[in-house]
N, C-alpha and C positions, 0 to 999 in steps of 0.2 A: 756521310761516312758511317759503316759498319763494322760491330766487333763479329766476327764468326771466326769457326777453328781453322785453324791452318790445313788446307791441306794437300795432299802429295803435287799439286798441280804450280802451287807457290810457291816450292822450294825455290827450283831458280831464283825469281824476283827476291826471297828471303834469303838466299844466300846472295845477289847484289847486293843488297843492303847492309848488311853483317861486314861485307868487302870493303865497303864504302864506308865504316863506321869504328877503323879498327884502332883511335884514340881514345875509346872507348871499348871496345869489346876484344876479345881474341878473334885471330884467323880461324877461319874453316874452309875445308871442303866439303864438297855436296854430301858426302859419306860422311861422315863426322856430323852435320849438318842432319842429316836422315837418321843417325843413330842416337842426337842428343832429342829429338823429336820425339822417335818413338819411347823412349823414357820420360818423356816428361809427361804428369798430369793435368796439366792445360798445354797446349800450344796455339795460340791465338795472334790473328792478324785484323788489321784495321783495314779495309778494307773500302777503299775511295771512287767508285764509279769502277773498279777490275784492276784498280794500279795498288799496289802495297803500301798503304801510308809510313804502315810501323808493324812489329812484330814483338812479341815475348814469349819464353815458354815459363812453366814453371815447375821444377822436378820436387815430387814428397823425398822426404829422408828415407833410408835403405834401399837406391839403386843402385844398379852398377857404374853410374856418373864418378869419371874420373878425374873429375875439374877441383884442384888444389883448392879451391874458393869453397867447391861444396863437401870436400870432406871437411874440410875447416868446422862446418858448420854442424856436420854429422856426426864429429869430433866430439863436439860442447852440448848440445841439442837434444830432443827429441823428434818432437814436434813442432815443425816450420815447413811452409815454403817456399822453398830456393828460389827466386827471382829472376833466371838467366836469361842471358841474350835481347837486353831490352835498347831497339833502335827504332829512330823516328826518322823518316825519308826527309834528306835534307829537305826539300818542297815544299813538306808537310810539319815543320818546325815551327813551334811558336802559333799555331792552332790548334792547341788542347788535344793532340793525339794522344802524348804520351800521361796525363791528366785522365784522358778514358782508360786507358790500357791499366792503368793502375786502380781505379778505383771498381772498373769489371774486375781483375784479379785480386784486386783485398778483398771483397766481397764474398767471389768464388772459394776462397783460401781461408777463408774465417774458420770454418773448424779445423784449422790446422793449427789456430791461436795464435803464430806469429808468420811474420814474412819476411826473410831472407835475402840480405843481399850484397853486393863490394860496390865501391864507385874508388877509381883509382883517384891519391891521396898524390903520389909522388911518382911523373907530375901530377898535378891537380888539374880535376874534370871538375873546373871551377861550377859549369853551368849545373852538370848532375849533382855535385855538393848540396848546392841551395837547392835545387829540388826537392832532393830528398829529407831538408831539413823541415822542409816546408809543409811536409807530409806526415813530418812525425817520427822518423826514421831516428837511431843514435847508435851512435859507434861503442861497438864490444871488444875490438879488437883491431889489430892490425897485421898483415901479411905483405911480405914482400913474397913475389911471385920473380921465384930464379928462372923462368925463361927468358922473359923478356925485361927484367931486371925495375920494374913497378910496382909503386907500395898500393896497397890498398886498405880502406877504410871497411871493415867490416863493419855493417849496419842489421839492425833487428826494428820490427814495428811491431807491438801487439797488435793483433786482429781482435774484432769482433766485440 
């Protein structure tokens, strides 16, 4: 398994997975999908023998990202890396993909000083909770998100 950038070739398979993963992340389509890409700073896939293990992107502060989560954080902030869209191919679960994806991206994102991010609270994404606690990560805050009616734990890690 390989980290390399996403790119326009993946989308499909990266929008499956985002599809697949939606107790954790929001809905997209391929548009939405293509346009939170090309805003973000990193957008990087794990990439398994040609199949998509897992994906992330990661947006800097001051785009035109419309996601309640990342002005939240554009809100309060400077300097951070917005964290978004992080899914691991069910298949590919529980063999340290999502372990690389973060530690390539905290790495990457270190001069940004911290790194950004939600894991929904209410219900609880009990498994992403303990991940991220596990890493370092600690809640700043909380958001409930009136679309789809989910609280979320906003999380910060300093980098670097």
């Amino acid at each position: 398994m390989q980290i390399r950038e996403l790119a326009d070739s993946d989308l499909d398979q990266v929008l499956t997975l985002n599809q697949g993963a939606l107790e954790g992340v929001g809905t997209l389509d391929l548009e939405r999908l293509a346009w939170i890409v090309g805003l973000s700073d990193q957008a990087i896939v794990v990439d398994d023998d040609g199949t998509i293990a897992g994906f992330c992107l990661i947006v800097r502060p001051g785009t035109a990202y419309d996601s309640p989560n990342y002005r939240w954080f554009s809100q309060r902030y400077v300097d951070f890396g917005y964290l978004d869209r992080v899914v691991v191919a069910a298949s590919h679960r529980r063999r340290g993909v999502g372990s690389m994806m973060y530690d390539h991206v905290e790495t990457m994102a270190g001069p940004l000083g911290q790194m950004a991010l939600e894991v929904y609270v209410d219900p609880p994404n009990v498994v992403s909770l303990a991940f991220h606690e596990a890493r370092g990560y600690a809640e700043v805050g909380r958001l409930l998100d009136q679309a789809n009616g989910k609280t979320s734990t906003m999380l910060l890690k300093p980098l670097g």
